[in-house]
N, C-alpha and C positions, 0 to 999 in steps of 0.2 A: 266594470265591476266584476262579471264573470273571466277576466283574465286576473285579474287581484286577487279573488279568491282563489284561485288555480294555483296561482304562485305561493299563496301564504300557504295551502296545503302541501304541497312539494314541499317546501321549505319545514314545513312541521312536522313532516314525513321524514326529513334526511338529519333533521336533529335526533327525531325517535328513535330512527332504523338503521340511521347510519354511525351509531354510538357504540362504542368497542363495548362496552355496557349489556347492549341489544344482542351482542353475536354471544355472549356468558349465557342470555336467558336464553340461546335457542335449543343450546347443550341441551344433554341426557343421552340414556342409551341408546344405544346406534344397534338397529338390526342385524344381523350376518347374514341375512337372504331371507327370500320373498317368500310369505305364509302362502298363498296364491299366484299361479301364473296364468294371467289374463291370456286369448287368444289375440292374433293382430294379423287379421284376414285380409289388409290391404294393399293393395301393388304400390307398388315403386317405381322411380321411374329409373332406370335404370341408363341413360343416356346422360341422365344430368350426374346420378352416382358418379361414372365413367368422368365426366367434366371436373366432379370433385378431386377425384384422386389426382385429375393431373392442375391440380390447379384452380379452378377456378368455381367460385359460387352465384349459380343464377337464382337467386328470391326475390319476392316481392317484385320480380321485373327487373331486376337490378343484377349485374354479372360483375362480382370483385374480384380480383386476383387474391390466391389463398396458399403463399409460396409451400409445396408440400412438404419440400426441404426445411423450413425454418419453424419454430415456434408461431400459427397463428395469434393471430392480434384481435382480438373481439369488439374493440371499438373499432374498425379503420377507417381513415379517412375517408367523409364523401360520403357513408353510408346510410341510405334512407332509414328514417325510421319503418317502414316496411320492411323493409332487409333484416334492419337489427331483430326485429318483433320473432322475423322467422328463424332468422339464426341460432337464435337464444330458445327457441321454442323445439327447436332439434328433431322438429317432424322431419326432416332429410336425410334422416339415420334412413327411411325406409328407402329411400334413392340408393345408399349402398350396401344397402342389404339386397335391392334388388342385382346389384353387379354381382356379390357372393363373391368368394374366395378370401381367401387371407389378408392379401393387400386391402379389402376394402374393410374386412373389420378390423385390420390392426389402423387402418385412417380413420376409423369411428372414434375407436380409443386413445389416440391420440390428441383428437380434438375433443373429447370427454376431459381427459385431464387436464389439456388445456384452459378449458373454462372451467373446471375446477380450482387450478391457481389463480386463476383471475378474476374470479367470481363468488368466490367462500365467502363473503360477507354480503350484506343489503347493499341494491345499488338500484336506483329509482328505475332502469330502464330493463334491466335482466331478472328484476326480482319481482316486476310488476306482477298484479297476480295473476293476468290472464295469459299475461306468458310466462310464469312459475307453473303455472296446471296446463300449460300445454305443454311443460320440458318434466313433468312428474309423468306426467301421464306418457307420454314418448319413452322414457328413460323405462321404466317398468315396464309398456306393453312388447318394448325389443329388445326385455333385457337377452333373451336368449340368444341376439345375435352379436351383441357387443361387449356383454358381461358375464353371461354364464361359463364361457371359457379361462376368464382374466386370470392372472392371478390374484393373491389374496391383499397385496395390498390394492390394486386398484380396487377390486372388489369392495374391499372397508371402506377406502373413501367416498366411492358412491352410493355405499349406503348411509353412512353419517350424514352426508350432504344431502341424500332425500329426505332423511328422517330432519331436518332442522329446518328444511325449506317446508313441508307439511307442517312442522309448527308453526313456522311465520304465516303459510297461507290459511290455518285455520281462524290464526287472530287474527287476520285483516279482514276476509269473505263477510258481506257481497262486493266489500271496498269501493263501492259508487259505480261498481258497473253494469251492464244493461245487458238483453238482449243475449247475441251469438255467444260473445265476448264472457259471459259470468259464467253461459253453460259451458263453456271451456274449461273456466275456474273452477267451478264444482267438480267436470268429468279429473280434473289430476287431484283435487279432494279427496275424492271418490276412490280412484286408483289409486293413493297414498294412505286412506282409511282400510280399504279392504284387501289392498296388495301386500303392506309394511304389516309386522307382527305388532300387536299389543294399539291398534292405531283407535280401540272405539269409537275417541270421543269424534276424534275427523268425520270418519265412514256416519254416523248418525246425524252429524251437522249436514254432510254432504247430500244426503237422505231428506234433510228437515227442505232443504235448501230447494232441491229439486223438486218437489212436494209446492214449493208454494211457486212457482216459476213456471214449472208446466202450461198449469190452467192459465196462465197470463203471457207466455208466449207464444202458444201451438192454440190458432186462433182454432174454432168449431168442424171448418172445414178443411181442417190441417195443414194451413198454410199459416207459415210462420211471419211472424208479425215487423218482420224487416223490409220483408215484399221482395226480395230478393233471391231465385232459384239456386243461386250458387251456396249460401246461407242457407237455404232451404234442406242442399244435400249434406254440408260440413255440419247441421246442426242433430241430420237424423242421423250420421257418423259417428258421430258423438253417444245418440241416445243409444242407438244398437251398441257401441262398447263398452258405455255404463251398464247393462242390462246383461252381457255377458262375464263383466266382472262380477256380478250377483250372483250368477248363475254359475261358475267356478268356486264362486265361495259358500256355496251352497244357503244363500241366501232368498229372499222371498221378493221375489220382484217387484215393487211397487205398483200398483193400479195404473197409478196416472203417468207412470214412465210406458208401461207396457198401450196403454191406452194411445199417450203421443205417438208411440210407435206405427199402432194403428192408423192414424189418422194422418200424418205425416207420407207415410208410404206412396198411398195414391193419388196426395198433392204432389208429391214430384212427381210421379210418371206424369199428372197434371203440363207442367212443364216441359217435357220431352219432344224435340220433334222428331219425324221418324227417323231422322238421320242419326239418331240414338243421343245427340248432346242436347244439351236448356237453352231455352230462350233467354234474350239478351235483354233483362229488364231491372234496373235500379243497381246498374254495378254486378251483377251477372254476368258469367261465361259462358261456355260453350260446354266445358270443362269434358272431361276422358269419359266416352260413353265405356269403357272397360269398368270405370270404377263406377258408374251410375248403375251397372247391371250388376256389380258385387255388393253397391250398398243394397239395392232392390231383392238381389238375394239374399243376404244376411238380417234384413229386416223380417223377412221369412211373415208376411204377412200379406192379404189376400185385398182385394179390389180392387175394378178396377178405374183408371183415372175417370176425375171427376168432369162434368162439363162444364161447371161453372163452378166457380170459387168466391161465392158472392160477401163472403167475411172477408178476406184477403185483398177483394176486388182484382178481378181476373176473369175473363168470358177464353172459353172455346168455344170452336166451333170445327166441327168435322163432320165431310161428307165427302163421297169416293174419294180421290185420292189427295183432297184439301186440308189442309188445316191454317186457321186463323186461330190466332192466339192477340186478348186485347188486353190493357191495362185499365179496367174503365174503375181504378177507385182511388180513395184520398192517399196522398203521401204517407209513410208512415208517419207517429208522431215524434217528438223532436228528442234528443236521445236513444230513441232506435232509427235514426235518417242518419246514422255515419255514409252508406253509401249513395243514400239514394239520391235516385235523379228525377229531373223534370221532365219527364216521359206520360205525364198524365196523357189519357186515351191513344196511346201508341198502338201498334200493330206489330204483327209479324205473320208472313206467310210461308208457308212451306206445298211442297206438291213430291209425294211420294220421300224420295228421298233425298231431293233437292229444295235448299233455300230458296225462295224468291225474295218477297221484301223483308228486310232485316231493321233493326236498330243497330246503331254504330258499334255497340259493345265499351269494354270498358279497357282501363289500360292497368297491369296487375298493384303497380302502386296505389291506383286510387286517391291522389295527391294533386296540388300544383296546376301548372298548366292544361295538364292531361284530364283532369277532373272537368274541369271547365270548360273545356269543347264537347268531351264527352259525355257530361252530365247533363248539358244542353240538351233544352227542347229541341232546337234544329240539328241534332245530332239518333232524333227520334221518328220512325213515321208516323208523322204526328203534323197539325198544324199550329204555326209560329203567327203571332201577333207582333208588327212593327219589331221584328228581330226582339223579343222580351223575351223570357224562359217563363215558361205558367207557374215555375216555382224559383223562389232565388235560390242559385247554387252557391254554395260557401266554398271555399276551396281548400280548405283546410278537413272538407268534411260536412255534412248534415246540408240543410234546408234552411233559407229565411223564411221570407211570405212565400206562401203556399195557396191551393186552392182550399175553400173550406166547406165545400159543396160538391161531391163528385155524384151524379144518380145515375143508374144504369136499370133499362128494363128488357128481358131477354123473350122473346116468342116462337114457338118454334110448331110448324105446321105441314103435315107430309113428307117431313123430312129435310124443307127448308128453314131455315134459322135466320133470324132478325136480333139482332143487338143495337139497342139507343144510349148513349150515353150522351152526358152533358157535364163539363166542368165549371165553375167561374173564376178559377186563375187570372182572369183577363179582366175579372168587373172591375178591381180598384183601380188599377190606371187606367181603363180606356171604356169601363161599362159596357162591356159586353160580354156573351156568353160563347162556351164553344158545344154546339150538339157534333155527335158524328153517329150516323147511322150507316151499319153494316148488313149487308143481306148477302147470303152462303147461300145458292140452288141445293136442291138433293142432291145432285149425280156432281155437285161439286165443282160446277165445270163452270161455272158464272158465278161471278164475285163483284157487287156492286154495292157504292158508299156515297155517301150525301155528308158534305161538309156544313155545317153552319155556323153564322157569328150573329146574335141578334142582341139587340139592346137590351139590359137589366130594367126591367120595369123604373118608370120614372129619372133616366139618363136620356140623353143627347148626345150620345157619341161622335166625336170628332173622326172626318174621316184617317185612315191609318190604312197600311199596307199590311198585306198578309204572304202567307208561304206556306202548301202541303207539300213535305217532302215525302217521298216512298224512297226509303238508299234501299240499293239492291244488292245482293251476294254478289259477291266479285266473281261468282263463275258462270252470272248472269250477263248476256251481251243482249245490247239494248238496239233496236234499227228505226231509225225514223222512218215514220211514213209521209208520203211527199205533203197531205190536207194540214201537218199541223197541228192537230189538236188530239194525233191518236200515235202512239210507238208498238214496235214488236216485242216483245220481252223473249229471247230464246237461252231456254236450257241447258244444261248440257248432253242431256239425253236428246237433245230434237226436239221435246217439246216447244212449243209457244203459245204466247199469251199475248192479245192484242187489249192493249190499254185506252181507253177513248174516254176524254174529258172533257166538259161542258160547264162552262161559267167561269173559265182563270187561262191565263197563257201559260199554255205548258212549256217546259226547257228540260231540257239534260244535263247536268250537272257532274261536277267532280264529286266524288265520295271518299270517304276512308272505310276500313271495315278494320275493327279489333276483336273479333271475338273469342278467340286466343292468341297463344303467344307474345311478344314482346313489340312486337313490330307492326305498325300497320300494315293492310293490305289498301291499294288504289281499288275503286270501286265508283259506280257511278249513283246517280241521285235523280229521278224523276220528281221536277217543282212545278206545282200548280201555283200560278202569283196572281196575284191584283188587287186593288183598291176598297175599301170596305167603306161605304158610308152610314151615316145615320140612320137609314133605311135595314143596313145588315148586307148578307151576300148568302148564296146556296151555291157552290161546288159539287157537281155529280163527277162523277166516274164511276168505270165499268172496265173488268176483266175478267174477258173470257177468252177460254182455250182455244185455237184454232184448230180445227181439225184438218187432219191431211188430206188434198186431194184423193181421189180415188185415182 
């Protein structure tokens, strides 16, 4: 039923929009230049710029060939819908803006007018709105590196063509969309209401818009309601340069944007391990600790991270040079679960300024094959029931069954920390529950966890096999010890970490690691396995730091 209505909407959509009819109404006056020019305080990447001009486009995870010599083709063959989303959304302008020089803005402009010919009218997949307000909002916040030189005809035509796209996206908005994705749409609104002369009606809707979204996306304890760190940074990117378009246009900030701001801020440092990137949770990277410190600076707001994120569901814990970072809450719900994964009561360790145990990470499409290993519970340190995922992964995107129960309770004594959580991901098929309890020493240096599966009151659970994975950083070398049931874990620093586990057969295993980039890295996988009966099972393990000889 939900793919029928999907179709008959597209299909209602391309009669409406796509009607020579539709492109008459968008007409009207065309501005000659920007009443306001917003700031755009972000890096670029300047390597991938470099790639551009000779050729070639890396998005979405995806690298096209983009002849510099010929007219680009904006559909090409083969290209993910990922690719297209970014292509068309022309966030990449800041990749060669960061290379500078003539060559790379006259390749900006070239491919501006490019999609300009090709793109003057509605087209289901470049006009959509959340990437219409991310190529307004791009288009405006660079105009100074790719327009403000042009000449006068280029110039006209990129302004007629924002001024008619801001029409289309003010009658479409919220358009069915959700989450990351609408704050997107809003922020080129926004940029198109307060940047373009004469724009009220936009900039007010864009206002109303934002206003009721807030309070319903940026949960209490400023973690945004996708549960996803990477989302978490691209969404407080967002609010910081809606907030300074305000503030260029000598406008009044809004409460609850400056408020999000607030509270937003030190949920991501939240996030952060010290090696300055995010933890890998729900379709999360690793992403550029350069730009995590320039969003952190430009949000220009105070506190600091939190310990618990108990709205979001999320525990830290830190003590000397540890941190344990856990997933202990529900999925997001369905419509904001485009990324997410089945990661319930996952882990990640860090020590100083080395990874230890990790989650797989995610692969930039977020798509297909790739989704599906890596959205996996067994792609998480986490425990796996009879190889099942504790939530279905769709692969197209989002969650089926899910868990509908996640509890977590946090204690913390002397400067030791205890975290309990419990899922039931597992009751429907198999009636049983998952506890995991975490305990953090003060001085950091002992880390020890108790697995559990017990029966849902009034089940019989059949017996089934289990699996605690911990995947390790790839820069992580693993040494067995001759007993069996204990390994070395050594850093790259010299430190080490002696793992010894009680109640499962432990093994080493092959791993991937994605936590950026395009390409896996090989990595390895400490599995704790065995059999679970009726009765249930209890998994202990313990890591502690080894100290050096004297």
């Amino acid at each position: 039923m939900g793919d029928g209505n999907g179709r008959f909407r597209s299909g209602m959509a391309r009669l409406a929009y796509g009607n020579p009819l539709y492109a008459l109404m968008l007409g009207g006056k065309a501005p000659g230049a920007l009443a306001v020019i917003p700031p755009d305080p972000w890096p670029g990447d300047a390597d991938n710029g470099a790639a551009m001009l000779a050729g070639r486009m890396l998005l979405a995870g995806q690298a096209i060939g983009v002849d510099p010599n010929a007219t680009p083709h904006w559909r090409p063959q083969g290209a993910s819908a990922g690719w297209l989303r970014a292509a068309h959304g022309f966030e990449w302008l800041r990749d060669l803006r960061a290379v500078g020089g003539d060559a790379a803005r006259r390749r900006a402009r070239v491919l501006v007018w490019s999609w300009l010919d090709q793109n003057a009218g509605w087209h289901a997949q470049s006009w959509a709105p959340d990437v219409l307000g991310m190529r307004l909002a791009s288009w405006i916040g660079l105009h100074d590196f790719y327009c403000a030189s042009a000449d006068d005809e280029f110039r006209a035509r990129v302004f007629e063509s924002m001024a008619r796209q801001l029409r289309h996206l003010l009658r479409v908005l919220p358009a069915k969309l959700d989450g990351e994705r609408l704050i997107g749409a809003v922020k080129g609104l926004l940029y198109g209401g307060f940047c373009l002369p004469d724009q009220d009606k936009a900039a007010r809707e864009a206002l109303r818009l934002l206003d009721r979204e807030l309070p319903r996306q940026i949960l209490p304890d400023g973690g945004h309601v996708e549960r996803n760190p990477s989302i978490q940074l691209r969404v407080l990117r967002d609010l910081i340069d809606m907030r300074a378009v305000l503030r260029v246009a000598r406008e009044e900030v809004p409460e609850t944007l400056q408020h999000a701001i607030d509270r937003m801020t030190p949920a991501l440092r939240f996030f952060r391990h010290v090696d300055g990137g995010l933890a890998l949770f729900n379709g999360g990277r690793e992403e550029e600790p350069a730009l995590i410190d320039t969003v952190l600076a430009q949000a220009d707001a105070r506190g600091r991270p939190l310990k618990s994120a108990p709205h979001t569901g999320f525990e830290r814990l830190i003590a000397g040079r540890t941190l344990v970072l856990l997933d202990t809450g529900a999925p997001p719900a369905g419509g904001l679960d485009r990324t997410a994964h089945a990661g319930t009561l996952s882990m990640e360790v860090s020590v100083n300024k080395e990874r230890l145990i990790v989650n797989c990470g995610s692969h930039p499409s977020n798509r297909g094959a790739w989704r599906a290993a890596l959205a996996g519970t067994a792609a998480h340190s986490t425990m796996v029931v009879a190889d099942t995922n504790s939530s279905e992964v769709l692969e197209a995107g989002g969650l089926g069954r899910r868990p509908t129960h996640v509890a977590c309770e946090r204690q913390e004594s002397d400067g030791a920390m205890l975290v309990v959580a419990t899922h039931n991901g597992y009751s429907k098929g198999f009636g049983l529950l998952h506890r995991r309890r975490v305990y953090l020493a003060d001085n950091g240096e002992d880390l020890r966890g108790e697995d559990t599966l017990e029966a849902v009151i009034g089940a019989t659970p059949q017996p089934q096999p289990y699996a605690i994975r911990f995947h390790l950083h790839p820069e992580v070398k693993v040494v067995p010890v001759q007993s069996g049931d204990q390994v070395l874990l050594r850093l790259p620093s010299g430190n080490s970490w002696r793992m010894r586990v009680t109640g499962a057969v432990l093994e080493v295993a092959e791993s991937i690691y994605l936590g950026s980039g395009e390409e896996p890295r090989r990595t390895r996988q400490i599995m704790m396995q065995g059999q679970c009966g009726p009765e249930g099972i209890t998994v202990k393990w313990a890591l502690r730091r080894e100290r050096k000889a004297a």
